[in-house]
GUKOL-47678 format. One record per residue (C-alpha): residue number from 1; x, y, z. Coordinates in Angstrom, 1 decimal. Layout:
// residues N
+-----+--------+--------+--------+
|  nr |     xx |     yy |     zz |
+-----+--------+--------+--------+
| NUM |      X |      Y |      Z |
...
+-----+--------+--------+--------+
***
This chain:
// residues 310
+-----+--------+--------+--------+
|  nr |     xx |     yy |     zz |
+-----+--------+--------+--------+
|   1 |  160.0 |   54.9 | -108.9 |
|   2 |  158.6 |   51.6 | -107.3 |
|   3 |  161.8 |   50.8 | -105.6 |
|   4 |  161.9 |   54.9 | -104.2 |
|   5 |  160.9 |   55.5 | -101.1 |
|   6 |  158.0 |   58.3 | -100.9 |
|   7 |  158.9 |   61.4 |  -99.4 |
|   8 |  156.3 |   62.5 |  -96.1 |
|   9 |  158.7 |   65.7 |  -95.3 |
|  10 |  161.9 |   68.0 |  -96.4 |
|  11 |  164.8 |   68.9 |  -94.8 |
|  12 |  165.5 |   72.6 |  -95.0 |
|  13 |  169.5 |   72.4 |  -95.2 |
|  14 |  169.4 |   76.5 |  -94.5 |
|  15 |  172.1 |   78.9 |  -94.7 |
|  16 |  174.5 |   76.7 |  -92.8 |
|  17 |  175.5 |   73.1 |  -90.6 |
|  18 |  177.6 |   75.0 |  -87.8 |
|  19 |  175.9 |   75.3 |  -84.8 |
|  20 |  177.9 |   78.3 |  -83.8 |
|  21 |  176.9 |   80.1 |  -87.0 |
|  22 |  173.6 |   79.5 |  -87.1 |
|  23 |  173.1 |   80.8 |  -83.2 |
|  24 |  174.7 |   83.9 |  -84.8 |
|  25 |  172.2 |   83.6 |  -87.8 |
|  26 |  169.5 |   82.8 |  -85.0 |
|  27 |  170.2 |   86.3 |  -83.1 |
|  28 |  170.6 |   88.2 |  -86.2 |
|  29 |  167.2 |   87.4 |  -88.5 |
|  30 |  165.7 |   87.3 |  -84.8 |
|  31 |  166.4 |   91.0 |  -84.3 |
|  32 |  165.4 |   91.7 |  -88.2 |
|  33 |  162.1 |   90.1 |  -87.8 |
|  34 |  161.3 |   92.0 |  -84.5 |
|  35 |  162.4 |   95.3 |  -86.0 |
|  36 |  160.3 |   94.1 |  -89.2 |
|  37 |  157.4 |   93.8 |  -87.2 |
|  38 |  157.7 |   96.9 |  -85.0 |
|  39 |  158.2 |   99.4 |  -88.5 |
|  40 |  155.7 |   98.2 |  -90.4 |
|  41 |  153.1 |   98.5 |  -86.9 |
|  42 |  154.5 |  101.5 |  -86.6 |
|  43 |  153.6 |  103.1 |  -89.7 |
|  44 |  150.1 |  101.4 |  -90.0 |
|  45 |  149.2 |  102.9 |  -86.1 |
|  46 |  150.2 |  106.3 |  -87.2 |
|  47 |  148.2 |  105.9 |  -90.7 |
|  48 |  145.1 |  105.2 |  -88.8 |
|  49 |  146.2 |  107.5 |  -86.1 |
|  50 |  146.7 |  110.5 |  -88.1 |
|  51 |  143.9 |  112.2 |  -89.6 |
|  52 |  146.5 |  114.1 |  -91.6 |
|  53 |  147.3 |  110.6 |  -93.5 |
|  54 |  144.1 |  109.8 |  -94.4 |
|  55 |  144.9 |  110.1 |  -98.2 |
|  56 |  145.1 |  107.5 | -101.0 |
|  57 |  149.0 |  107.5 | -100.7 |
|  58 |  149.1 |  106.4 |  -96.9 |
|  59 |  146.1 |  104.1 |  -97.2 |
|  60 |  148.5 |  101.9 | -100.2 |
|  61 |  151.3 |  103.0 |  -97.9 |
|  62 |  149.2 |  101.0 |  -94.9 |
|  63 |  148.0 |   98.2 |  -97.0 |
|  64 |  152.4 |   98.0 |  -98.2 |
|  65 |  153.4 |   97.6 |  -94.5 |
|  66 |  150.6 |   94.9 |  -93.8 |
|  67 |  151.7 |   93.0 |  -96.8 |
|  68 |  155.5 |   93.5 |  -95.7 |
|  69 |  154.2 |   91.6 |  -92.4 |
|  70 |  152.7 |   88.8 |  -94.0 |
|  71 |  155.8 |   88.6 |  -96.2 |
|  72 |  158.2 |   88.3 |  -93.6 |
|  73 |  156.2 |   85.9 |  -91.1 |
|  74 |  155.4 |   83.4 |  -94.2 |
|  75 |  159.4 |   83.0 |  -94.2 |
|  76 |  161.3 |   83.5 |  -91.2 |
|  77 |  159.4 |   82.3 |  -88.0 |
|  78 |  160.2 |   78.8 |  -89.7 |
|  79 |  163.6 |   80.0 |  -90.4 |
|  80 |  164.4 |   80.9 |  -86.7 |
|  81 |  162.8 |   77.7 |  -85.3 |
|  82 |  165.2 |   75.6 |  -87.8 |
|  83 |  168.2 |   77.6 |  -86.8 |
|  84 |  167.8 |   76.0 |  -82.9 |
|  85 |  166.2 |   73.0 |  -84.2 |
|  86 |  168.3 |   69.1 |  -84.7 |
|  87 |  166.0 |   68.2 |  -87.2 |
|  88 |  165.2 |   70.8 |  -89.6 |
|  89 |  161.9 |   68.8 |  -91.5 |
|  90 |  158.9 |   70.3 |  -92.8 |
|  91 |  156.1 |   68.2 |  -94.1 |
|  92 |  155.3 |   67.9 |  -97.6 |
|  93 |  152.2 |   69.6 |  -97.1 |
|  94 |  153.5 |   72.3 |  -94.5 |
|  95 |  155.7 |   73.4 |  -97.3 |
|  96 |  153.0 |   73.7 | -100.1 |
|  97 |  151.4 |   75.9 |  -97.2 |
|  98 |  154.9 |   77.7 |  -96.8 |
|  99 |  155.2 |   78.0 | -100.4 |
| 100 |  151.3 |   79.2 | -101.2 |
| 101 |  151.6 |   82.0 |  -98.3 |
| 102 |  155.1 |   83.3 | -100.0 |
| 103 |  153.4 |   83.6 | -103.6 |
| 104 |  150.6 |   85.4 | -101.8 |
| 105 |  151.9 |   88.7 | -100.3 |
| 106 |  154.7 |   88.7 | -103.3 |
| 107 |  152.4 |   89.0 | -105.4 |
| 108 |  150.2 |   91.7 | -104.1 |
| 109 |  152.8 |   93.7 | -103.2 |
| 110 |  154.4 |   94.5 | -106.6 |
| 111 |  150.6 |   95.6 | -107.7 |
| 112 |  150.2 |   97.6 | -104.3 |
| 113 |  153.3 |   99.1 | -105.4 |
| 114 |  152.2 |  100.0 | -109.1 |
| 115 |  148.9 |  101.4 | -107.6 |
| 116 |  151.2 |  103.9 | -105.3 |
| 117 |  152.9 |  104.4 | -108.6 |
| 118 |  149.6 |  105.4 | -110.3 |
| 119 |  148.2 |  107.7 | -107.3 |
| 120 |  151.5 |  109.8 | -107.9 |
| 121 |  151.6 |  110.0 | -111.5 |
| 122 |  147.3 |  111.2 | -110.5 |
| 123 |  149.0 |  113.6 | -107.2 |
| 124 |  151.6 |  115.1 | -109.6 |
| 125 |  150.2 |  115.3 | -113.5 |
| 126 |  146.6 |  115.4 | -112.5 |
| 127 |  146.4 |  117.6 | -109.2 |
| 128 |  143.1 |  119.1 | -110.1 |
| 129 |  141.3 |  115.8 | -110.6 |
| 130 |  143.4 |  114.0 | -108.3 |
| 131 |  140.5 |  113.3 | -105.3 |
| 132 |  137.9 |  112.2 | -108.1 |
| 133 |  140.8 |  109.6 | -109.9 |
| 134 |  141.5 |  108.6 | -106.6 |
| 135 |  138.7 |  108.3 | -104.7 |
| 136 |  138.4 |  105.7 | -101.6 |
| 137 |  136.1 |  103.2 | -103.9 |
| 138 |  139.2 |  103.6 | -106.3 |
| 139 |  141.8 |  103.0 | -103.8 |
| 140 |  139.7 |  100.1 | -102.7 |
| 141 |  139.3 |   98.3 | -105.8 |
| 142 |  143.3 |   98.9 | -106.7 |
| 143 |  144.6 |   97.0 | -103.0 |
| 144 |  141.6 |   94.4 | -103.6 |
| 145 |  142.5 |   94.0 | -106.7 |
| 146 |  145.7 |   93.7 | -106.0 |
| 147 |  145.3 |   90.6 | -103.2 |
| 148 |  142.5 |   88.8 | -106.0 |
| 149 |  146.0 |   88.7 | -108.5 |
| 150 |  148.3 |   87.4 | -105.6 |
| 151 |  145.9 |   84.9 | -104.3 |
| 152 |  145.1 |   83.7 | -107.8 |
| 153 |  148.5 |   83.5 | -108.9 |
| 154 |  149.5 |   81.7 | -105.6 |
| 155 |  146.8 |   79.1 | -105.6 |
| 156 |  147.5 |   78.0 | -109.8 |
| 157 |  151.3 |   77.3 | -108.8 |
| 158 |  150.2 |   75.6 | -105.1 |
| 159 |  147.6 |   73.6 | -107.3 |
| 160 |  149.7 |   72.1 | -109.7 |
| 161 |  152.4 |   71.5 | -107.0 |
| 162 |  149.7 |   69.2 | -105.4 |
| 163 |  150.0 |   66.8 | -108.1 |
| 164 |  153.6 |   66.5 | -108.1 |
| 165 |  155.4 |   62.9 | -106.5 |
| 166 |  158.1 |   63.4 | -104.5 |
| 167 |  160.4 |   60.5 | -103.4 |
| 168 |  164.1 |   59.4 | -102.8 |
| 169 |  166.1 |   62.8 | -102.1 |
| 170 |  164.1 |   65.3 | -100.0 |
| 171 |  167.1 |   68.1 |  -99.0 |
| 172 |  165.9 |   71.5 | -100.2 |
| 173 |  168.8 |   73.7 | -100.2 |
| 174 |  167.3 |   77.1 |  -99.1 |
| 175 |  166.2 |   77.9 |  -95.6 |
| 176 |  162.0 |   78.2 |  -97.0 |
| 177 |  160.1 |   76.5 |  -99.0 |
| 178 |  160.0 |   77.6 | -102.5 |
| 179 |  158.8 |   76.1 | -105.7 |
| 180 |  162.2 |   76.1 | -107.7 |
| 181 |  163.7 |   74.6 | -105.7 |
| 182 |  160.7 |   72.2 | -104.5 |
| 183 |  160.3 |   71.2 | -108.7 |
| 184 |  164.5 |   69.5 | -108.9 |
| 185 |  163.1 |   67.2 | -106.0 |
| 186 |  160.2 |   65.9 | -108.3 |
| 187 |  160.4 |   62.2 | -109.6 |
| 188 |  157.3 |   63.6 | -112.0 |
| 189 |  157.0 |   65.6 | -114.9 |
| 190 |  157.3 |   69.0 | -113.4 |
| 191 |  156.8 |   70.8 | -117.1 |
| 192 |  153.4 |   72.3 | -116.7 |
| 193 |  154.9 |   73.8 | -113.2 |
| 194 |  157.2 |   75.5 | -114.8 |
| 195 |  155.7 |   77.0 | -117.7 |
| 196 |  153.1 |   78.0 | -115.4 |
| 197 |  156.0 |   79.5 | -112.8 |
| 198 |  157.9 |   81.1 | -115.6 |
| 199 |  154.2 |   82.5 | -117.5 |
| 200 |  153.1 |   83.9 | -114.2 |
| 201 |  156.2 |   85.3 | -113.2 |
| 202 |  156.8 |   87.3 | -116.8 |
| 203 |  153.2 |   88.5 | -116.8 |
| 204 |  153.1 |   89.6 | -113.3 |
| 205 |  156.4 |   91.0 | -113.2 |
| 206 |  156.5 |   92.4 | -116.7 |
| 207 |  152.8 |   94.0 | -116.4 |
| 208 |  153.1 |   95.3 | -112.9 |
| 209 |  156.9 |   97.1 | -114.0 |
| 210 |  155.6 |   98.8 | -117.3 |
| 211 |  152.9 |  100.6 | -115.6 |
| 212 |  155.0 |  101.6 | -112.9 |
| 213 |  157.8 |  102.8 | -115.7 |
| 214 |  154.8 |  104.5 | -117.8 |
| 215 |  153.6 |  106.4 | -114.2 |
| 216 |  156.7 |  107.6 | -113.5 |
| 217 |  158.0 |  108.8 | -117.7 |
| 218 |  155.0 |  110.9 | -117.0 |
| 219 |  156.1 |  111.8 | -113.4 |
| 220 |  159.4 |  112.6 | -114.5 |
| 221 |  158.1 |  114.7 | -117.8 |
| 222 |  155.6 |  116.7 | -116.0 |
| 223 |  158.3 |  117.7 | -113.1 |
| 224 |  160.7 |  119.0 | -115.8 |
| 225 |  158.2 |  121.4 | -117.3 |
| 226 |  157.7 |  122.8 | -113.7 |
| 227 |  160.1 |  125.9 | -113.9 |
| 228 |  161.1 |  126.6 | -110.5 |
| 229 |  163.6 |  124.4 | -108.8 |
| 230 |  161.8 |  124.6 | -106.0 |
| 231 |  158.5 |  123.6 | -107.1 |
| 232 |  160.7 |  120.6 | -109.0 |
| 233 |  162.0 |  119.5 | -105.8 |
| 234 |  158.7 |  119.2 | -103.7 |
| 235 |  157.4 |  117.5 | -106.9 |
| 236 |  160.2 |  115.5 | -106.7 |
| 237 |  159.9 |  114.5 | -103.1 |
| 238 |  156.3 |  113.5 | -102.6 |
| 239 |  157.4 |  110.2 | -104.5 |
| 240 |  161.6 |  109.5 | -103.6 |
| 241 |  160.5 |  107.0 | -100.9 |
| 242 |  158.3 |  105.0 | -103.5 |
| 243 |  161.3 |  105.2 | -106.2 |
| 244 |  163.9 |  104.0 | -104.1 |
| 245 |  161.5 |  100.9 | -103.1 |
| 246 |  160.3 |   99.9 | -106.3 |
| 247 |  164.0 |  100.5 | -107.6 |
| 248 |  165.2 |   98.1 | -104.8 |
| 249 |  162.5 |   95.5 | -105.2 |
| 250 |  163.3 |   95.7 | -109.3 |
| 251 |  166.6 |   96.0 | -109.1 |
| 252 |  166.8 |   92.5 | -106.6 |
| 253 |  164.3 |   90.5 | -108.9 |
| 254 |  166.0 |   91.8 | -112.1 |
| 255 |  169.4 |   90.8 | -111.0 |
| 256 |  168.1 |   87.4 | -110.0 |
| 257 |  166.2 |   86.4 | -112.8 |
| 258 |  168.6 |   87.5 | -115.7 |
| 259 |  172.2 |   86.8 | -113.9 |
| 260 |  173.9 |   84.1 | -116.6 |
| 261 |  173.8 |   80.2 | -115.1 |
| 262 |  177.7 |   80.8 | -115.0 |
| 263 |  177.2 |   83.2 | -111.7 |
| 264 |  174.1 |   80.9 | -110.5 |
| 265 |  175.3 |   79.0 | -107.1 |
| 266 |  173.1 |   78.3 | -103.7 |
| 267 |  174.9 |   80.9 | -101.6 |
| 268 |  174.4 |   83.8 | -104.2 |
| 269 |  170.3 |   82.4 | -104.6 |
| 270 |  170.2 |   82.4 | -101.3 |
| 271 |  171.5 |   85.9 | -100.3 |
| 272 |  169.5 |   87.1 | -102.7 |
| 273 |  166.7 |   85.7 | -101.5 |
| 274 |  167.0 |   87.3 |  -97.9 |
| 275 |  167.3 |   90.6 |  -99.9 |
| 276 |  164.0 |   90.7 | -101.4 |
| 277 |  161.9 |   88.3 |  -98.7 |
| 278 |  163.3 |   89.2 |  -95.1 |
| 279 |  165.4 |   92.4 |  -95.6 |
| 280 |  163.4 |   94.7 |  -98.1 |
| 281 |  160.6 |   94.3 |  -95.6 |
| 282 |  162.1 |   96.1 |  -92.9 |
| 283 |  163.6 |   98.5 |  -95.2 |
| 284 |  160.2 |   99.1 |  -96.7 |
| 285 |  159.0 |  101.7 |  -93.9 |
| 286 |  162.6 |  102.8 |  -92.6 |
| 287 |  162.8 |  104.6 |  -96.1 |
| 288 |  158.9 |  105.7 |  -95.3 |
| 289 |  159.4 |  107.1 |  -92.3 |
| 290 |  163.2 |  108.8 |  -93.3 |
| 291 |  162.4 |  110.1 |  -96.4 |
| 292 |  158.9 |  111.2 |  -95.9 |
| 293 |  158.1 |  114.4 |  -94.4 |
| 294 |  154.9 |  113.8 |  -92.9 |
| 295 |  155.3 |  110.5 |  -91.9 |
| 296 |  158.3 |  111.6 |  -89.5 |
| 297 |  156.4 |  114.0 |  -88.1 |
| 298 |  153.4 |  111.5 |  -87.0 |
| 299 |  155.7 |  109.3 |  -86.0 |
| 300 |  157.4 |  111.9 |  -84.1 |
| 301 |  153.6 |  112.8 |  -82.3 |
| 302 |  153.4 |  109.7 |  -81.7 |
| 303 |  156.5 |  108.9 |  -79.3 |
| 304 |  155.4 |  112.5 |  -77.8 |
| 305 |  152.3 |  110.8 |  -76.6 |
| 306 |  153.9 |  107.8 |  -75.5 |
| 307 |  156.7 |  110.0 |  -73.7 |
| 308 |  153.7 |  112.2 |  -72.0 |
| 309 |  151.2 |  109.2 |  -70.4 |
| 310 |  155.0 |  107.9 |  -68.9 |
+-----+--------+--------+--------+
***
């Protein structure tokens, strides 16, 4: 290591060295980011707007779309400056930052997601009780708690990445800065990191996925007692949107963290990657606002206004 040059910044190798490609990749996660942003507004302007979404559902609904924000900017701003950029550094210290605000909103948002989880299993097996399980001092403490587990769990894995040396090789192959990928270009021990990364990632992920799965085997048993179909479909419906997000976030992060080393490359990291931190985002509210009755028909007010002042 004395002979090793210490490393000051990283260069972000991205998704690809064409310049023709990535003006294409520019354009594209350029347009995804703006629509990102202007779904996820969307739906937290017609929360607030809306007097008729003033329940527990669209407040976590709100609090989803703001984490889906801070998601996406931690990520791709950095991304689409690289894209145009010669030189596509980061400082050693700009991508602990990087890698700190990505571990943030991740983490919050799988427990914002189990607290929607919980306010349906209250909506649909509970309806009699529901207001007093779920009042707003309730709500509040579930999204607060929610931010204390990401911030915690972010700050341990930014800590320990603090200590680590880095010298000699400094390409990361990914377009952000994440700590996998950060830990390989470690001259130190990096052994503590990842039993840390690995601990926090099975207790987060594990805990925050079995009490969605218990919420939802109640869910699911209490709509099949209903007898009418009809009264099984409007059940049914109040929580589809929430399903097919978790099931896409679940279904990404499962994939990812149980596919066998033999199917393991950068590309296939990579695009998964964009599925879970840049695309899911802007899916997030599209599914919201097409699958949800109510929140169509706010949204739909809403461009009515806008229409009427033109």
């Amino acid at each position: 290591m004395g002979n090793r040059t210490n490393v000051t910044e990283f260069i972000l190798l991205g998704l690809s060295s064409d310049p023709q490609i990535q003006i294409f990749f520019f354009l594209v996660f350029l347009v995804v980011y703006l629509a990102t942003l202007l779904a996820n507004m969307v739906i937290m302007l017609v929360v607030r707007a809306d007097s008729h979404l003033h329940t527990p559902m669209y407040f976590f609904l709100f609090h989803l779309s703001f984490v889906d924000i801070c998601y996406s900017s931690a990520i791709v701003p950095k991304m689409l400056v690289n894209f145009l950029a010669e030189h596509k550094t980061i400082s050693v210290n700009g991508c602990l930052a990087q890698m700190f605000f990505i571990f943030l909103p991740a983490g919050a948002e799988i427990f914002i997601l189990s607290a929607m989880a919980y306010d349906r299993y209250a909506a649909i097996c509970d309806p009699l009780r529901y207001m007093e399980t779920m009042s707003k001092g309730i709500c509040v403490l579930l999204v607060s708690g929610a931010w204390t587990i990401g911030f915690i769990d972010a700050l341990l894995n930014t800590v320990l990445a603090l200590r680590l040396h880095f010298c000699g090789f400094n390409q990361i192959h990914h377009f952000s800065c994440e700590l996998p990928p950060l830990l390989q270009l470690s001259c130190t021990d990096t052994f503590t990191n990842q039993v840390v990364l690995f601990t926090s990632v099975v207790i987060l992920g594990s805990s925050s996925f079995l009490f969605t799965l218990i919420s939802y085997i109640h869910i699911i048993c209490t709509i099949l007692r209903i007898r009418s179909a009809e009264g099984r479909r409007k059940a049914f419906s109040t929580c589809s949107s929430h399903l097919m997000v978790v099931g896409l976030l679940y279904l990404t992060a499962f994939f990812q963290y149980t596919k066998p080393s033999s199917v393991s490359s950068v590309a296939l990291d990579e695009m998964v990657s964009i599925q879970y931190s840049i695309l899911t985002p802007m899916l997030n509210p599209i599914i919201y606002s097409l699958k949800n009755k109510e929140v169509k028909t706010a949204v739909g007010k809403m461009l009515g206004k806008f229409k009427f002042l033109k």
